[in-house]
N, C-alpha and C positions, 0 to 999 in steps of 0.2 A: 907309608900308611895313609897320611893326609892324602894324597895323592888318589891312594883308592878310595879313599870317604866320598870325597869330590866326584867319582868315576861314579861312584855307587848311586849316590845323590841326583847326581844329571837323571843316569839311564832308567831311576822311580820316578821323577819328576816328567820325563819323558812319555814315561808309561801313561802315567796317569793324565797326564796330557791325551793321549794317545787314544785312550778311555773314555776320558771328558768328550772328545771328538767322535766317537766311533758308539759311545751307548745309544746317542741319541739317534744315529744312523741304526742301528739294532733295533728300537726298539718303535720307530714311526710309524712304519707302518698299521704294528699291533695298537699301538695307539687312536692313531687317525679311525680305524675302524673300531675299536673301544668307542670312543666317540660318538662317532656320526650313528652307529647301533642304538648307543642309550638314546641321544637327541630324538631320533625316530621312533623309537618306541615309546616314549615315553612323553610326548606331545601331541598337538592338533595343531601344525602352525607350519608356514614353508621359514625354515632356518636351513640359510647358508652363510656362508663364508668363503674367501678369495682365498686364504690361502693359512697355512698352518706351520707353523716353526718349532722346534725342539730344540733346546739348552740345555747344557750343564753349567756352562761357566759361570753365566750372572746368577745363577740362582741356586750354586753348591752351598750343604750335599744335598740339594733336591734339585728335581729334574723339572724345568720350565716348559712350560706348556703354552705358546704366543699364539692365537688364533688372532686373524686379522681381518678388517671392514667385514664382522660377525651381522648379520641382518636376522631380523625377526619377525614375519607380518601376518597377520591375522587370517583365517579362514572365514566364511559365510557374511556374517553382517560387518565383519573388520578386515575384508580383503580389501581395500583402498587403504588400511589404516598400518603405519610400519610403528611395532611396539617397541624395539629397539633398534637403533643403528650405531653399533660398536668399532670406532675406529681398530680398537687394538685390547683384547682381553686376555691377560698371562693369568694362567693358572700355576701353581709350582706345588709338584706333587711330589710325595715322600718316594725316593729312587730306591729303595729298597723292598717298596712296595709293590713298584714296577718289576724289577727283577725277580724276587720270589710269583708273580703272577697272579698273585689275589686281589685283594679290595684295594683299591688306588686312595691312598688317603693326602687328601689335598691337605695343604699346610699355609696355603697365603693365594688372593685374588686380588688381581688389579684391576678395574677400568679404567683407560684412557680416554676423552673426548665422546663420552655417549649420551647418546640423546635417547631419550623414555618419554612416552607418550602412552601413561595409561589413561583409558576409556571407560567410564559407565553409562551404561544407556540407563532412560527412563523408566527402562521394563524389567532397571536390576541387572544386564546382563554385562561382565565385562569384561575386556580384550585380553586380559593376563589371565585369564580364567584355559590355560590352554594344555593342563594337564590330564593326559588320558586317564579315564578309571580303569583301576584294577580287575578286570572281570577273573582273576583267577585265585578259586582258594585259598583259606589263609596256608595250611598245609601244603600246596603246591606252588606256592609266590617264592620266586629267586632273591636275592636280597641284590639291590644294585650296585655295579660295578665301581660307584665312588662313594668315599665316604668322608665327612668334612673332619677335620683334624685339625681347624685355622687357629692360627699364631696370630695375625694379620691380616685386613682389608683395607682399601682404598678405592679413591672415586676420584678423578682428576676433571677438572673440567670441564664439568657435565653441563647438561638443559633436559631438567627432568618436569612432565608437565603431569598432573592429573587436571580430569575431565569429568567431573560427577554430573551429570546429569538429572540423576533423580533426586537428588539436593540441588540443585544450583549453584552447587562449587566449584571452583577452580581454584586451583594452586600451581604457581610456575617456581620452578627455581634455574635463575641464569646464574651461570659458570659456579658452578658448585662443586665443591671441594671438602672429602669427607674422608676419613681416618681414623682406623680401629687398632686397637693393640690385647691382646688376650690370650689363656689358653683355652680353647674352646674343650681339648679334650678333659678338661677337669671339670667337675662338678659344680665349682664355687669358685669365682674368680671373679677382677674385676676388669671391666671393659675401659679403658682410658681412650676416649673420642675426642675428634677437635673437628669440626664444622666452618666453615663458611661458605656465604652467600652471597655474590656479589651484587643479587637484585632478587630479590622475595616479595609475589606480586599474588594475594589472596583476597578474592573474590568471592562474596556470598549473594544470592538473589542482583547478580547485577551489579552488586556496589562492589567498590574497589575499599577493601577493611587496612590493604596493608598494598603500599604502591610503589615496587621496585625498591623496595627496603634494604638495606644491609644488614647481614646477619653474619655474628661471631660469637659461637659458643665454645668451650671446653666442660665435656661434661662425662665424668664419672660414673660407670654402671654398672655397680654390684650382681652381678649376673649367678641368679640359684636356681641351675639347670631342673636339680630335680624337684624342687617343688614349683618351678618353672614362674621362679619371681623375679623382677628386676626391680632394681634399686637405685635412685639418681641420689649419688652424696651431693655436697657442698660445689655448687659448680656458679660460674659465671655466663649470663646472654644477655649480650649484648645488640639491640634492636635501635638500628642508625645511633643516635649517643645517649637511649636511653638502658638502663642498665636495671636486669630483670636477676632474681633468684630463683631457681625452680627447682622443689627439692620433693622428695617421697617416693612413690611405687608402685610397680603393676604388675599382679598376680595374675597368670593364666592359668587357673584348674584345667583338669581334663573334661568338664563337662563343656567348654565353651565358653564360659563366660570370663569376661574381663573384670580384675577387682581394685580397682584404682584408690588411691590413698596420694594426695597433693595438695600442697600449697606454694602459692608464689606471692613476692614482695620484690614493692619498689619503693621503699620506703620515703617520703619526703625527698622528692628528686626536683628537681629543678624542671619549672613548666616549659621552658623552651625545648627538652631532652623531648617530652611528651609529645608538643607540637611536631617534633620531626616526622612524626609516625603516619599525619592526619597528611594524605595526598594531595588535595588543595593546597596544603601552605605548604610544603618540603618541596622546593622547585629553588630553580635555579639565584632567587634572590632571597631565600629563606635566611643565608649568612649574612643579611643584613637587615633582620629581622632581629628584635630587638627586647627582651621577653623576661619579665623580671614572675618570683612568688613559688611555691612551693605546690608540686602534684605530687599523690600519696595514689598509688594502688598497689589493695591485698587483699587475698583471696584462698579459696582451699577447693578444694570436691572431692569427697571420698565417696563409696556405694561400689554395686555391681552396672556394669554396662554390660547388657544383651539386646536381643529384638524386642524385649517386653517392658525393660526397668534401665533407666537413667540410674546416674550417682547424683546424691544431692550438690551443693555448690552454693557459694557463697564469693560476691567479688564487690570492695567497697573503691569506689574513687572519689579523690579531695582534690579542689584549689582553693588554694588560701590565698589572698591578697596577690593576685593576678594583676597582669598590665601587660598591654602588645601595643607594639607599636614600629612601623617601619620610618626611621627617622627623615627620610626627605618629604615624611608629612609631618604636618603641624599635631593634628590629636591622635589620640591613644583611645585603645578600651581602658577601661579603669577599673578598677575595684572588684575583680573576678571570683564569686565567691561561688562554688557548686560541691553539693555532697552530695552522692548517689551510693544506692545499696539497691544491688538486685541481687536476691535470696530462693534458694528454695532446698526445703529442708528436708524431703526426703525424695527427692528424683521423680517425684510423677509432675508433669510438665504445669497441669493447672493451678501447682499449690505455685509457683513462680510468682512473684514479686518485682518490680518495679517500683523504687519510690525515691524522689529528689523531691527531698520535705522543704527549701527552698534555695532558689539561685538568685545573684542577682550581680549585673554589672551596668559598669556607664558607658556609652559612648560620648566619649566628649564628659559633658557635664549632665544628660541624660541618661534617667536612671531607668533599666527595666529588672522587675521582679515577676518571679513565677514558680509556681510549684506544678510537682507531677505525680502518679500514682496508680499503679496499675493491679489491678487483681484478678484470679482465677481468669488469664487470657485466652483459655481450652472454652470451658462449660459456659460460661459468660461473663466475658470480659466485662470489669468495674472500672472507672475512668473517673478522677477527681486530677482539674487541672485547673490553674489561675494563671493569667496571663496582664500584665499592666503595663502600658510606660509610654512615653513620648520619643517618637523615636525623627532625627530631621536628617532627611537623608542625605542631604548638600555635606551635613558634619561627617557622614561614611565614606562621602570620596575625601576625606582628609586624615579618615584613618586607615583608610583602604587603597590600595593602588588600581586605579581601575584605566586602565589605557583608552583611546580614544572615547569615551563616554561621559556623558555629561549625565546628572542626577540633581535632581531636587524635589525637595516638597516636606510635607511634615505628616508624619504616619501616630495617630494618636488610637491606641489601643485598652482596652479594658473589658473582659472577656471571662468567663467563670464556666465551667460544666463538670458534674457530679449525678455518675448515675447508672446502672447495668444498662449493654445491651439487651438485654431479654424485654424493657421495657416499652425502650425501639421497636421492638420485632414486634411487640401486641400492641403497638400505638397507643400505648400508655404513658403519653411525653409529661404529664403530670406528674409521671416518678422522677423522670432526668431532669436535672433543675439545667438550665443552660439561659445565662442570660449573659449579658452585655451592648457592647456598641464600639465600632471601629468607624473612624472619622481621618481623611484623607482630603487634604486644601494643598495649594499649591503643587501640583507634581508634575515636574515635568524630565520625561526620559528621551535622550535622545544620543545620537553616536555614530560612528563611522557603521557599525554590524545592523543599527535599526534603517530598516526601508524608508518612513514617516518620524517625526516627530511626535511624540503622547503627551499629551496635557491632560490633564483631570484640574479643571479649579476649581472643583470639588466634589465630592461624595461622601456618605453617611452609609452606614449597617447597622442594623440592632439587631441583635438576637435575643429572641427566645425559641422554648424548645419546637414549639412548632413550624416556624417559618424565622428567616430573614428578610427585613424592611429595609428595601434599597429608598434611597430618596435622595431629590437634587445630585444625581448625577448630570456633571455637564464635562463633556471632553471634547479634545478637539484630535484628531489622527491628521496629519498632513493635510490639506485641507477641508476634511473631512469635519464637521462638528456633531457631535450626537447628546440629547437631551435625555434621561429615561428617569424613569421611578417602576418601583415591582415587588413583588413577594415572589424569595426562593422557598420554595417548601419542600420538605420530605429530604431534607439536608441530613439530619441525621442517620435516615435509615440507608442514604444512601454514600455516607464515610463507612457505615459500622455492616451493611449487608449486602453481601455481593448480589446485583446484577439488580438492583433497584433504582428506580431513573431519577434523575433529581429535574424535582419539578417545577417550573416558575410563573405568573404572571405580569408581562408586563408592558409599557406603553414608552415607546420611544419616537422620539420625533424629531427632524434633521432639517436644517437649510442646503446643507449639502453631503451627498455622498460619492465620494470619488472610488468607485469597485476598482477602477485598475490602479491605484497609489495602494489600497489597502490590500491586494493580492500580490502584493512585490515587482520586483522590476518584473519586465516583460524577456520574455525571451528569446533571440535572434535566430532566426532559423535561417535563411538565404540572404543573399549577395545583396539585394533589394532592402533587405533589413527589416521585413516583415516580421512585428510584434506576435506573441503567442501568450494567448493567458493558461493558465493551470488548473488542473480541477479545483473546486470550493468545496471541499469534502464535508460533510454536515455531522457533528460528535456522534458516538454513538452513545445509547442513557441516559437521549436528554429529550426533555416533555415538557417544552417552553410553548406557551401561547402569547404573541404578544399585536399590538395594535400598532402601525408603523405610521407614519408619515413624515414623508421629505420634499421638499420643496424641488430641489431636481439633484435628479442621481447621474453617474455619468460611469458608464459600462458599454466596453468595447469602445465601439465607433455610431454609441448610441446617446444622444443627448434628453432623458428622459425627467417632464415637466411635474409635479402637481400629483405626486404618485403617494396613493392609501389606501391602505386595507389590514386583513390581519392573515397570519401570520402562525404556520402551528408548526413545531419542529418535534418530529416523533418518529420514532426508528430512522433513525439516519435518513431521515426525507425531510422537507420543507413542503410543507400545504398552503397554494396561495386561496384566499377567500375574498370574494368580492373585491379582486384589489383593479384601484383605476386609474389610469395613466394620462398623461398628455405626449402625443410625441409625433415627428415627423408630420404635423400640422395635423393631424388624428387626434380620436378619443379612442384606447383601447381597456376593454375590461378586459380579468383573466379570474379565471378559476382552475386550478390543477395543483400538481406536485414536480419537484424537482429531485430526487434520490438518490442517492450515494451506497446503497446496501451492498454494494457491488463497485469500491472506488476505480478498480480500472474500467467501469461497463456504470458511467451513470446513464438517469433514466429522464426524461422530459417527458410528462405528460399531461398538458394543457387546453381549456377548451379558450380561443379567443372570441371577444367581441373587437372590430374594428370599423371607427366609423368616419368617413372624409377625413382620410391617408393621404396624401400624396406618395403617386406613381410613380415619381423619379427618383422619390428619398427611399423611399422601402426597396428600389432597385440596388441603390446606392449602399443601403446600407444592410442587408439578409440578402448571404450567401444561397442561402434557399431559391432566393426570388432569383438571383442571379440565372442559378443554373436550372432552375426547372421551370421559369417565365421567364426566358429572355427579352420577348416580344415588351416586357416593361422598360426595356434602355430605347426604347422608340416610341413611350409614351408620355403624352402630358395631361397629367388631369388628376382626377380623385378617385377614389374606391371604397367601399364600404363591404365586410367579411364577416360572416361569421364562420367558424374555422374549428374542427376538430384535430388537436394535430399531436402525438406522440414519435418519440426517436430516440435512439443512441447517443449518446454523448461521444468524440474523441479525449486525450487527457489535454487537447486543447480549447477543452468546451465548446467544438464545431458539432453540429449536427454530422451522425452516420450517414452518407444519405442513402447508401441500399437500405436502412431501417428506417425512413421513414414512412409513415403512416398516416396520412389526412384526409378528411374530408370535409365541404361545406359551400358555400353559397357565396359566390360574389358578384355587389353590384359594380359597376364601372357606371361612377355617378354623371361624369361628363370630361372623356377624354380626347385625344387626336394623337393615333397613330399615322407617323412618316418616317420612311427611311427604312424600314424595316425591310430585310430584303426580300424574302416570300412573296410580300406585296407586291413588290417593284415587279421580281417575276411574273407573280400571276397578272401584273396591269400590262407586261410585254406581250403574254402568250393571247389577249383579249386586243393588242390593238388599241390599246388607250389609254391616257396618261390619268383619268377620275379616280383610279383603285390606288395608286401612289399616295394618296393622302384621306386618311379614312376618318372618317369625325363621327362617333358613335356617345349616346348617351342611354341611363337609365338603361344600362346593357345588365340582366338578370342570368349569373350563370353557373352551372353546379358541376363542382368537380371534384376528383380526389388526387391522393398519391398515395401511390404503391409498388413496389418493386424498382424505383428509381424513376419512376414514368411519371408522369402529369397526365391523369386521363381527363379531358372533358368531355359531358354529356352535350347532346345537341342542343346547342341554341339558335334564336334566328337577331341579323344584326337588317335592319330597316332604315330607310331613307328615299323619302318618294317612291319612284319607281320601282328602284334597286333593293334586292331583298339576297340574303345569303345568310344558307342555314349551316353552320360549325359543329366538326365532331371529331376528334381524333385525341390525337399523346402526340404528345414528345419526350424525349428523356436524358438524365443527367448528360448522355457522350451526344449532346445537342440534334439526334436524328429526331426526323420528325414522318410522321404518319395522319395524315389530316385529310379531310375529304370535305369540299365546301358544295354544297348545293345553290348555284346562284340564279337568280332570274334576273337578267339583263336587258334596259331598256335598249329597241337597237338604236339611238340616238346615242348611248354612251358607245358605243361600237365606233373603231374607226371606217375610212371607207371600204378598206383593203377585206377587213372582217365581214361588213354587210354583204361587200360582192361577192364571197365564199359562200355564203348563208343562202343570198338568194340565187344559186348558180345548182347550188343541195337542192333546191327545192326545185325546182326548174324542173330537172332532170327527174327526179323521183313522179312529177307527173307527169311526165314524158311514159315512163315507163308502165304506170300502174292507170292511165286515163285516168286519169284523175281534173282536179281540176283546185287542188287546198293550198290554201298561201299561209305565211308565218305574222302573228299577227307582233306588235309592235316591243314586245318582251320575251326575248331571246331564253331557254331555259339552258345551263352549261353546269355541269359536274367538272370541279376542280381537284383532284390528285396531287397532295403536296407532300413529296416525301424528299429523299438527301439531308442535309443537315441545314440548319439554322443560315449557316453563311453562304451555303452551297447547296442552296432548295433546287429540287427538282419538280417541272411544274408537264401535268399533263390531264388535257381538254378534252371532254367529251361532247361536244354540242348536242343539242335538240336531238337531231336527226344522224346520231352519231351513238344512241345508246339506246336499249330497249324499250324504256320507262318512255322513252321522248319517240321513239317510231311509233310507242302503242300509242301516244297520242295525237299523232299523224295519222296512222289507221283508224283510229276512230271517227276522224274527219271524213277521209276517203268513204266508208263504211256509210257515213251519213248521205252523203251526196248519191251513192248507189240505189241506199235506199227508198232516195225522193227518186229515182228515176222508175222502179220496182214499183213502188206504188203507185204512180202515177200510171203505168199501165195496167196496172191491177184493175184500177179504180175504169179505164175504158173499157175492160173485157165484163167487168161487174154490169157497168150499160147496156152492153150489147146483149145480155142475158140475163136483163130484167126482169122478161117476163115470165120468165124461165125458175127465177127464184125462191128458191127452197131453202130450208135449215140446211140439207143436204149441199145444198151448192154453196152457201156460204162456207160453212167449213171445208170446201175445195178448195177455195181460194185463199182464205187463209191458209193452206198446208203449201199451196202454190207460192202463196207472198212468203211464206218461213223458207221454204226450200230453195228461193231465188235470194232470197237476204243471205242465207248460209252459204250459197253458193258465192255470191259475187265476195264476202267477206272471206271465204277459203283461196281463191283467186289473188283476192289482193295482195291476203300472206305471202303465198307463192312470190308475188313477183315482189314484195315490198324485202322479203328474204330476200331474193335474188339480188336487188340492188344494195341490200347494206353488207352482202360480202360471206352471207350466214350467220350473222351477228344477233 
């Protein structure tokens, strides 16, 4: 009989084994397209999955559901953005649901390793939003193929991030680990949850509120399906080793609205538990951070929450008898006392309260007190605040850890303001009472992070409500020292009212201004190790006038003497006015603006005065002159400009040079060009070595720039005999296009040049009878084009170009003509007696028509010998 029990036993166990193996082969396929049916139907989103698994065994008596690497990614504006990526997601669904063929009622969910990335945009819209609408009748709607039934959920760890946008929130949670227990198919049941956090990191407007925190709760929740309330009993959270109570409830009507009932307590917790929470101090040497005294916070909010109406709220925080301090410094803060209560009593946001009626601690043995107070911060915000105390900053790096940095000075404050903005806004500063005075001696900041060392050895502020009085400011920046005094004004309208400029007056005066110490190291661009400065970008909302003078400034590769003027900074420009310079052995005025409205595109636009420059130094040092006057590294002497000039900025404060723009007047007071090679050429193609070394003064000449080019108008350069009239460009890729009109003595000629000249002329009267000689100034049209270092040089002589034959013809022309009328004037004798009106005007048509003639003749042959030229 045992025997058959045994037999019996196996071959059920068998079976069912048998079952276990072979349902889930039955029933996949029906499944898998269950599935992948609902998912499509019933979304707007590409969801797939690698691969799909059925169980009975781990998950008797229900049938396991394992979909694995489950993906989820957004359609239109969230097709870059993947909303889930599910290593491994079991579902375990009731197997009897399966086999009869109805409603699949799931009974337990698990995630493994998934990461959640939900999204809101600014415009509201967002990424989880991926459920298709219903478009079909209530009457005609199928009911869906699963139904929750859950015992149990879980979440193993995850990295779940939201993204708000239209608030400015973010919330991360790394490796997160969450766990549910319940019957969901009952009505009234409780939820027993257990949470953790291994790093909870919440962000509002940018600030970091809670920085990789830990978090471990167990928390209880009354779950009343049908009135669709939840209920948190008596639970524990724990927020890194501060430990929090959060107890009450929230009603979901069916109309929408959320109906919240809460309060939390921390009652009399130790200030160090608190400190953990603050991201500045919770860092790696917080555990030896040192923190004695008592924080108290407690709070409630109960109302309705919808799109219209907050719940009101109330949250009080205490320290009592405070002290921090990290022991391998000497002082402590001391005496930490702060009560704050921020209230409001029935959820409309302007009835909100602010108020810390007073705090007060020591640093060291310096005491600061202050009170604060805010009202109706909607309609018009109310502001009563006190601020008092002596504060020496040398005692802060003794309570502070401050790595490489050095600090001192003594910051003495005492400061009061009580008053609406609405009073601000109608410049009724007679209602804001705002007075005091801030006083700063000895300060000096310096450190491995600061570029310069800051000195201030002193400065003053007083306020009242309508301006602050700067006075004896004296600082020093790296070698830099700057003197000022001023009124800020319109200080308040422009804390408390967006987009109002804060305005100032003021007069600052220098021995020295070092621009490249004060703009940071330089930066190495090539092998040569050429320096680069960075843009000076100019605030924007600021509407300072001030009056400058420094004894010498030093920017770039420019050493600049005895410089004043004023000064106006208004929409992100600088306006120079009447400012005057000394520099490169020059006087330069300037009047213009420099702009930033556009930080990667700033603007120069400047009219210069420049008077007795030196030619070598302005070569030496403007890249400008460099490349669009080269002809200045082959000069010595002075210059005097007056100079229209606007351009482009690069982000290394070079001029564009396809944007530049100028125009104006330069004298060349008294200089000597040699060496330059143009010259050399044109002294080769001439036969003479006088053009090699050119000595020109009181040279007057007008030119612009545009398109990269140097255009000059014609000028003439004189000396004795020697006369050449200048016209052409050149441009930034050093070509040049120049046309010199010269008249050459032929004594500067060499001999090789006259025998050419007079060998031309020889023959040309050979040809035409003539009888015209050249008289002792050669005229030559010079063509200088190729580049700068590689000019190409090409000669037209006298009797080589049309302008210089016509004036050969008209020589020839002459000479005809004396022989014309000289027989006119014997035929006129012979027919003396003969002489009539009538006969005179024969002979004038006689003398025209032999003049015409022998001048059409000459063309003829004067053409024939220049080639048809």
């Amino acid at each position: 009989m045992l025997k058959k029990v045994f037999i019996t036993l196996a071959i059920l166990i068998a079976v069912l084994l048998g079952v276990a193996l072979c349902v889930p082969l039955l029933f996949k396929d029906k499944i898998v397209s269950t599935v992948k049916t609902s998912v499509n139907e019933s979304v707007n989103a590409k969801i797939d999955f690698k691969e799909i698994d059925l169980t009975l065994i781990s998950s008797f008596p229900n049938l396991g559901i394992e979909l694995q690497d489950l993906t989820v990614i957004g359609v239109d504006s969230f097709a870059t953005d993947t909303l889930a990526n599910i290593k491994e997601l079991q579902i375990d669904v009731n197997l009897m649901s399966v086999i009869n063929g109805g409603t699949y009622e799931i009974r337990s969910i698990s995630l493994d390793n998934p990461s959640i990335y939900a999204k809101k945009l600014k415009s509201g819209k967002t990424n989880w939003d991926i459920a298709k609408p219903d478009t079909s009748a209530p009457s005609t709607s199928e009911p869906t193929a699963f139904k929750a039934a859950l015992k149990k959920y879980s979440i193993n760890n995850a990295k779940i991030i939201y993204d708000d946008a239209s608030l400015g929130f973010f919330m991360e949670l790394d490796n997160f680990n969450h766990s549910g227990k319940g019957d969901f198919t009952q009505d009234l049941f409780v939820l027993e949850t257990q949470s953790d956090i291994e790093k909870l990191t919440v962000k509002y407007g940018g600030i970091p509120y809670l920085n990789q925190v830990n978090l471990a709760a167990t928390l209880p929740i009354e779950m009343d399906m049908k009135q669709m309330k939840f209920t948190l009993k008596e639970n524990e959270i724990k927020l890194n080793e501060l430990l929090l109570s959060f107890v009450g409830s929230l009603g979901m009507p069916a109309n929408g609205d959320m109906v919240l009932d809460f309060k939390f307590d921390a009652q009399k917790s130790d200030l160090k538990n608190f400190l953990s929470l603050i991201p500045a101090i919770y860092a790696a040497n917080f555990k030896d951070l040192q923190a004695s005294g008592k924080f108290g916070m407690s709070g409630w909010t109960r109302g309705v929450y919808n799109e219209k109406t907050l719940p009101a709220f109330n949250i009080n925080l205490l320290v009592e008898n405070g002290k921090i301090k990290y022991p391998a410094l000497p002082s402590a803060i001391n005496n930490i006392q702060v009560k704050t209560i921020i209230s409001n009593p029935d959820g409309v946001i302007d009835h909100t309260e602010v108020n810390v009626p007073a705090f007060h601690l020591e640093f060291g043995n310096a005491p600061i007190d202050g009170r604060l107070l805010v009202r109706t911060p909607v309609s018009d915000p109310f502001v009563d605040l006190a601020l008092k105390g002596k504060l020496d900053l040398k005692q802060m790096t003794t309570i502070f850890p401050m790595k490489d940095m050095n600090l001192s000075g003594i910051l003495n404050a005492d400061v009061k303001a009580s008053g609406r903005k609405s009073s601000i806004d109608k410049g009724r500063y007679n209602e804001f009472k705002a007075a005091g005075q801030m006083v700063v001696s000895a300060f000096n900041y310096s450190g491995a992070n600061v570029p310069k060392p800051v000195n201030i050895s002193s400065a003053s502020m007083t306020f009242n409500p309508k301006n602050i009085s700067l006075s004896n400011l004296s600082a020093q920046v790296g070698a830099s020292d700057f003197q000022a005094n001023g009124t800020i004004n319109n200080y308040l309208a422009y804390v408390f009212k967006k987009g109002q400029p804060l305005q100032g007056t003021f007069n600052v005066s220098s021995k020295l201004v070092n621009v490249n110490e004060l703009m940071g190291p330089a930066k190495v661009e090539t092998k040569n190790d050429t320096s680069k400065l960075t843009v000076i970008e100019v605030p924007a909302n600021i509407d300072f006038t001030m009056t400058a003078k420094a004894g010498r400034v030093l920017y770039d590769n420019m050493d600049i003497q005895n410089a004043r003027g004023a000064l106006l900074i208004k929409n992100q420009t600088i306006y120079f006015k009447d400012m005057s310079l000394n520099m490169l052995d020059g006087n330069v005025t300037m009047n213009g603006s420099y702009a930033t409205t556009d930080p990667k595109k700033p603007k120069v636009d400047i009219d210069f005065g420049i008077d007795k420059m030196n030619i070598q130094k302005a070569f030496e040092t403007f890249n400008t002159v460099k490349l669009l006057a080269p002809i200045a590294k082959y000069t010595n002497g002075s210059f005097s400009t007056n100079l229209k000039f606007n351009t482009d900025l690069n982000q290394n404060m070079m001029p564009v040079y396809s944007s530049i723009n100028a125009e104006g007047f330069t004298n060349i007071i008294q200089a000597i060009v040699q060496g330059f090679e143009p010259m050399n050429k044109l002294s080769m193609a001439l036969n003479t070595d006088k053009l090699k070394k050119l000595e020109v003064s009181n040279l007057l000449a007008k030119f612009r720039i545009e398109e990269g080019r140097l255009k000059v108008s014609p000028f003439d350069i004189k000396k004795g005999d020697f006369s050449m009239n200048v016209q052409g460009s050149n441009g930034l890729d050093q070509s040049m296009d120049y046309k010199l009109a010269l008249n050459v003595p032929r004594s500067m000629l060499g001999s090789q040049a006259n025998a050419t000249v007079n060998s031309l002329i020889s023959q040309f009267n050979s040809k035409t009878g003539t009888n015209v000689s050249v008289g002792e100034t050669v005229k030559v049209n010079a063509l200088l084009g190729g580049s700068i270092l590689k000019p190409t040089v090409k000669l037209q002589l006298a009797n080589d170009n049309k302008a210089a034959a016509q004036s050969v013809l008209a020589q020839a022309v002459d000479q005809k003509k004396a022989e014309v009328e000289t027989r006119a004037k014997e035929e006129v004798t012979k027919l003396k007696e003969q002489a009539t009106e009538q006969v005179k005007q024969k002979v004038d048509t006689v003398k025209k028509q032999a003049t015409e003639k022998v001048k059409s003749e000459l063309k003829n042959k004067l053409k024939g010998f220049l080639g048809g030229r």
